[in-house]
C-alpha positions in Angstrom: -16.7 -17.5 -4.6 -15.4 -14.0 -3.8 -15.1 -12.8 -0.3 -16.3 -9.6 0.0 -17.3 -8.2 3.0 -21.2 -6.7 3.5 -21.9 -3.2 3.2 -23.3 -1.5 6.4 -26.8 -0.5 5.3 -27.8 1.6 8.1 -30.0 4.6 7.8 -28.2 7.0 9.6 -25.8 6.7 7.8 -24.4 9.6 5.3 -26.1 10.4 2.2 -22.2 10.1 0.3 -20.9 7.1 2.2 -24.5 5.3 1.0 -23.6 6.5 -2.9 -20.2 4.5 -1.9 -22.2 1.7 -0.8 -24.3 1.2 -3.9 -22.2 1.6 -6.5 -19.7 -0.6 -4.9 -22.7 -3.3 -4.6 -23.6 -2.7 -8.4 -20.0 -3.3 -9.6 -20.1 -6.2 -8.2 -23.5 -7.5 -9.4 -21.6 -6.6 -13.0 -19.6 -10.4 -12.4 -21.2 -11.9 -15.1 -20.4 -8.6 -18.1 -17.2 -8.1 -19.4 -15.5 -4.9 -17.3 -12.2 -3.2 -18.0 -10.0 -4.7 -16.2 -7.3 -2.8 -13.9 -4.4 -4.3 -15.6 -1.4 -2.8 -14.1 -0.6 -3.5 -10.4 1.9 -1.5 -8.2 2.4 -3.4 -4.9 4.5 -1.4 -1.7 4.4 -4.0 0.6 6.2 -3.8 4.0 8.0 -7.2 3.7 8.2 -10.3 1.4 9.8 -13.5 1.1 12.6 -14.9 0.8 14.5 -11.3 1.4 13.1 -11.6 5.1 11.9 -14.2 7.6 8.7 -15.4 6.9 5.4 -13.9 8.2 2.0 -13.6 6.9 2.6 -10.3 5.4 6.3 -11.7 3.9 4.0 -14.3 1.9 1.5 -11.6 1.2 4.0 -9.7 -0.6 5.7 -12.5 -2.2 2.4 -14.7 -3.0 0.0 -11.6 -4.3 2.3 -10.5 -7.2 2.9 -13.7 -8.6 -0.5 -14.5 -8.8 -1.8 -11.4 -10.0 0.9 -11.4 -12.7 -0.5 -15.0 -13.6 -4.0 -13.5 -14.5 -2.3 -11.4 -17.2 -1.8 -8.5 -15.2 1.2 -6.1 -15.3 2.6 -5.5 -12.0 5.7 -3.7 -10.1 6.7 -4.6 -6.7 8.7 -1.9 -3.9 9.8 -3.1 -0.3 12.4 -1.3 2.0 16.0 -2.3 1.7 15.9 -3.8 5.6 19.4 -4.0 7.0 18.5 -8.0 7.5 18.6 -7.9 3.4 21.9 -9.9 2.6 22.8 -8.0 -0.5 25.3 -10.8 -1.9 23.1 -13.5 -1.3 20.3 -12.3 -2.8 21.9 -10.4 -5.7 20.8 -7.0 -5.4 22.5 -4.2 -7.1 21.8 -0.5 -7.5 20.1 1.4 -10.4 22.3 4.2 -11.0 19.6 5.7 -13.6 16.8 6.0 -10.5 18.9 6.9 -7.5 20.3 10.2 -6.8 17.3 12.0 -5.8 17.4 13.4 -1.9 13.7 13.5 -0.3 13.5 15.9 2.7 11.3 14.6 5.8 10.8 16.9 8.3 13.2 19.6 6.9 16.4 17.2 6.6 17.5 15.7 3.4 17.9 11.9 2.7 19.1 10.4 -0.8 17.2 8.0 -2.1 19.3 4.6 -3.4 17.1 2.3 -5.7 18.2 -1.8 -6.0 16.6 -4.2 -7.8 16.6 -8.2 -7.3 14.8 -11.1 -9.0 13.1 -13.9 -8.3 13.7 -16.2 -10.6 11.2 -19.0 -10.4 8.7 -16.2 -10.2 9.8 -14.1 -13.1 9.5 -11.4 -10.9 11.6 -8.2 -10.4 11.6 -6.5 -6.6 12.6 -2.8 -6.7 14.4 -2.1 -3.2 14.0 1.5 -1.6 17.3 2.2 0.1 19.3 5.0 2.5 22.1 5.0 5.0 19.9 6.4 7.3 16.8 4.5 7.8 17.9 1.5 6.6 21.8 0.1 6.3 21.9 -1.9 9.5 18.5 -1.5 10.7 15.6 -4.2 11.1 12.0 -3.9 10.5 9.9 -1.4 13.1 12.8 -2.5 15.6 16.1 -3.3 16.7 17.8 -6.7 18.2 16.5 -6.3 21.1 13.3 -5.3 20.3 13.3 -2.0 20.7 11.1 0.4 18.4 13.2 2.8 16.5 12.4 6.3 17.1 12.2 7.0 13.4 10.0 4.5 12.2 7.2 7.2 10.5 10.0 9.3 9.0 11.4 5.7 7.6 7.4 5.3 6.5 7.5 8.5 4.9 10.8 8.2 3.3 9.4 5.1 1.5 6.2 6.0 0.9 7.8 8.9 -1.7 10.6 7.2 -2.4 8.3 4.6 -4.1 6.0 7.2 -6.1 9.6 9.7 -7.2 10.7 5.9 -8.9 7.3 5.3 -10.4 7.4 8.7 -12.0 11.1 7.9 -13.3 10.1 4.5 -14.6 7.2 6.6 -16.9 4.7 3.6 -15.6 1.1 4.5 -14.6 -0.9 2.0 -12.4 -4.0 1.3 -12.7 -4.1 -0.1 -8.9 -1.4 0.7 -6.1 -1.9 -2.1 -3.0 -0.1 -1.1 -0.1 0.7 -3.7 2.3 2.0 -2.9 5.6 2.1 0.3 7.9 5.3 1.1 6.1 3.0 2.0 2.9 0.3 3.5 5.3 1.2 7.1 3.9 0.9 6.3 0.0 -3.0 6.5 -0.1 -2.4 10.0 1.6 0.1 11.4 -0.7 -1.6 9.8 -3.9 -5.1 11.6 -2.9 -3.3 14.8 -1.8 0.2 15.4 -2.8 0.6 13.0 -5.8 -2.9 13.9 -7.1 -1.9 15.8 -10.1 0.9 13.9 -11.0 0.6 11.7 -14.5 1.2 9.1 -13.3 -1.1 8.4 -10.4 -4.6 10.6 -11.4 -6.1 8.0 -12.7 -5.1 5.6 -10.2 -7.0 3.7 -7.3 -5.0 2.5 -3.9 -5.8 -0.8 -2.0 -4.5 -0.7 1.4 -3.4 -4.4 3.6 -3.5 -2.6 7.4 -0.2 -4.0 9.2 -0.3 -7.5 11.4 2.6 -5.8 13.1 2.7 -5.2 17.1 4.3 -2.3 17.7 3.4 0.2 20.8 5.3 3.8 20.4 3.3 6.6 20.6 2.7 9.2 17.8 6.0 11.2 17.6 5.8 14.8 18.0 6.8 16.0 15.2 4.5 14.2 13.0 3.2 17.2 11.4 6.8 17.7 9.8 6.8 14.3 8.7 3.8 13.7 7.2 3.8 17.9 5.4 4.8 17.5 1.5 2.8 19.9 -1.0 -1.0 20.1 0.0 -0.4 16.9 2.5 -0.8 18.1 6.1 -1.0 16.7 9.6 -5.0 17.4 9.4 -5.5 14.0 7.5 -4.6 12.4 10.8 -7.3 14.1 12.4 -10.3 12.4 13.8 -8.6 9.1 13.8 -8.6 8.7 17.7 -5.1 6.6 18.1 -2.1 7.8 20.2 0.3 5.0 19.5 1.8 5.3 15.6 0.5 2.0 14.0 -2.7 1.9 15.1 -2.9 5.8 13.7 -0.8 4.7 10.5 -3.2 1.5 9.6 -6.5 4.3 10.2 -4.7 6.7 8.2 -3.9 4.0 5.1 -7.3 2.6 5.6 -9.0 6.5 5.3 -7.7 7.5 2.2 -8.1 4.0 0.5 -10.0 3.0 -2.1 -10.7 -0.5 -0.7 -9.1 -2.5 1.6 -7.5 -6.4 1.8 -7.1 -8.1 5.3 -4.5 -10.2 5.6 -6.2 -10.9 9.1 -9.4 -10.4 10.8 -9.4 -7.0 12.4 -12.4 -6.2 13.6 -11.5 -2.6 14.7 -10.6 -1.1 11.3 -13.1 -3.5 9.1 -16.3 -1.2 10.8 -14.1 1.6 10.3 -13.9 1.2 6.8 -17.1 -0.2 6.0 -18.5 3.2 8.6 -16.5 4.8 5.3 -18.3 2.8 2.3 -15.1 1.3 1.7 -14.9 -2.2 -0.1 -13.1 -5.3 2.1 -11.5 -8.4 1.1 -11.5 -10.7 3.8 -8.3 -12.6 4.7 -7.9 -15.4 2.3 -4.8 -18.3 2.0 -2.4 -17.4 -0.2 -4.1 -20.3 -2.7 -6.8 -18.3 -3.1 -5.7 -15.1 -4.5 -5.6 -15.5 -7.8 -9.0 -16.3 -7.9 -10.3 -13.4 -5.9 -7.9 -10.2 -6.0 -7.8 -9.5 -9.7 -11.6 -9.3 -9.5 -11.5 -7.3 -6.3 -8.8 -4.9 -7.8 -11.4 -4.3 -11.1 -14.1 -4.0 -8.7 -12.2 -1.2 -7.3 -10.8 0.5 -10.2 -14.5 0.7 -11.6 -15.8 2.7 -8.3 -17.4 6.0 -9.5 -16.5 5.6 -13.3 -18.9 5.7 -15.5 -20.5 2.8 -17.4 -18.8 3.2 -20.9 -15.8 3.3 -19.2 -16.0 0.3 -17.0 -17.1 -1.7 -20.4 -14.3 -0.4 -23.2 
């Protein structure tokens, strides 16, 4: 059983959020014909185990991967290079061939450092995105004493195109980008706006996982110099009717998405996006996704492509 969420079918609805809609309902009805399947998965999540203490977003991005890449899918996974990360431990070491680059947010430079780790038992590689300023000796969204960093959307922002700069170095073009966390929330943005042209991502459709994460800071004020790269302006945020950052981040990701996976019930931002046409995976245990998130990732790639295409 798949566990996708309904479509609104209301009739005052708009004439292109009720094309969504359909084909989306369509694709699905398609479970029984071979479809192309999206075969390479990019996953920027926000946290993953065992780099950092477990949560249900940490086994999200640990979990997802592996069993995506046990369907027979190709997949690369990002997360931020926490200051929690113990380095030795965990046997990360830097890729002198990716890092170098300096990515400007909000007029100031920042170099971007790339790591890489394994896990073993997984057969998985983690790339790690990595700077002196927003992350050596920093925790996630806060400090030890649980204060929220000031920062935290130009750390967002820093990642978000620190991940896609890598994924153009690495010459790799996915078929699917899942973004898990509100660290990721600008990514569907960037690739819809910014990234659009770029080889590597125009063919390319984004899943976004909306953050689990309870943090209260408002929206800083220079968010229009933080979110501005190429044709990517602080206009996307409008109409999204949040004053506190991650409530505004998880609308933003979930705006410019192709479909979105829950990690847990939010029923705020699920009529949001189905108010938008946009597909929904309910939250599911970690047991379950190999069964459902392939076919939900297909099911997502094949939105507005054509027929021959979706059967090749």
């Amino acid at each position: 059983m798949h566990f996708y969420s309904k479509q609104f079918e209301n009739a005052n609805q708009s004439i292109v959020n009720r094309e969504k809609s359909r084909t989306f309902a369509l694709i699905v009805s398609k479970n029984n014909k071979e479809m192309t399947k999206a075969k390479k998965i990019l996953y920027i999540t926000q946290e993953m185990v065992p780099f950092v203490p477990e949560t249900d977003m940490a086994q999200m991005g640990r979990y997802l991967p592996q069993a995506t890449q046990e369907k027979s899918r190709e997949i690369r996974s990002f997360m931020p290079k926490w200051g929690i990360i113990n380095e030795r431990r965990n046997q990360l070491h830097e890729v002198i061939r990716l890092s170098g680059i300096n990515i400007v947010v909000d007029d100031t430079d920042h170099p971007l450092v790339i790591k890489v780790a394994s896990i073993t038992a997984a057969r998985m590689q983690i790339y790690f995105i990595d700077n002196d300023d927003f992350f050596t000796g920093r925790g996630m969204g806060t400090d030890d004493d649980g204060k929220e960093y000031n920062d935290n959307a130009e750390r967002a922002a820093f990642y978000a195109r620190g991940v896609l700069e890598t994924i153009k170095k690495l010459k790799w073009s996915p078929d699917i980008i899942h973004c898990i966390g509100w660290m990721s929330s600008f990514v569907p943005l960037y690739i819809k706006t910014a990234y659009a042209e770029e080889p590597s991502f125009r063919d390319c459709k984004v899943v976004f996982t909306p953050s689990t994460q309870i943090l209260t800071s408002p929206i800083p004020a220079n968010m229009d110099g933080i979110i501005a790269f190429r044709n990517a302006t602080i206009s996307a945020t409008q109409g999204l009717g949040e004053k506190k950052l991650i409530p505004m981040l998880n609308k933003l990701g979930t705006k410019y998405a192709d479909g979105i996976g829950f990690i847990e019930e939010n029923e705020t931002l699920r009529n949001y996006a189905e108010g938008l046409g946009k597909p929904c995976m309910q939250p599911i245990a970690k047991e379950e996704y190999g069964a459902n998130y392939p076919t939900f990732y297909d099911n997502v790639w094949s939105i507005g492509r054509p027929d021959d295409e979706d059967t090749k």
